[in-house]
N, C-alpha and C positions, 0 to 999 in steps of 0.2 A: 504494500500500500504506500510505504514512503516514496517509493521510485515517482508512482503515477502523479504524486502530490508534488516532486520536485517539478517533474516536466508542466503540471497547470501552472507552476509559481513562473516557471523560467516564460514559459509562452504571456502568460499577463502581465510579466518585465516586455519581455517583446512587444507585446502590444501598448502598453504605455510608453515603452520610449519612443514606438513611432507614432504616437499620436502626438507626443511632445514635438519631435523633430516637424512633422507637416504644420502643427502650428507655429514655430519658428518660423518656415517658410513660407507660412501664409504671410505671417507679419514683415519678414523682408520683402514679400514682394508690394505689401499694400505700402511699404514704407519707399519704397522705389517707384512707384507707380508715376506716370507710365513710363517706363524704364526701356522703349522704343523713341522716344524723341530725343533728339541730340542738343544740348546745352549750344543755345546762340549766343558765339563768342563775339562776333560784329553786330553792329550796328547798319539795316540796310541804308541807302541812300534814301532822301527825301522825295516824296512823289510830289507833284502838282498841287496836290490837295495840304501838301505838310508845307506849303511855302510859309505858314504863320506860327510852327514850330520854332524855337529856340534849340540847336543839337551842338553840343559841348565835340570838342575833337580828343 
């Protein structure tokens, strides 16, 4: 009976740490979200319509 008792304990280790690990990685991905757009380093040029913008260099 011990045996069968290790193997439940070790499988509900298993299963808690991966329920822990996909909540880790839910939370990095909502914390990167959206983590497809790329960080705009420039500034574009002004259009027609931004002629009453003030734009620092």
């Amino acid at each position: 009976m011990t045996g069968s008792r290790t193997k439940v304990g070790e499988v509900a280790d298993k299963v808690a740490e991966k329920r822990q690990l996909d909540r880790a990685l839910e939370e990095g991905l909502e914390e990167t979200f959206p983590g497809s757009d790329p960080v705009n380093v420039t500034q574009p040029p002004p259009s027609k319509a931004d002629h009453h913008v003030k734009r620092r260099d």
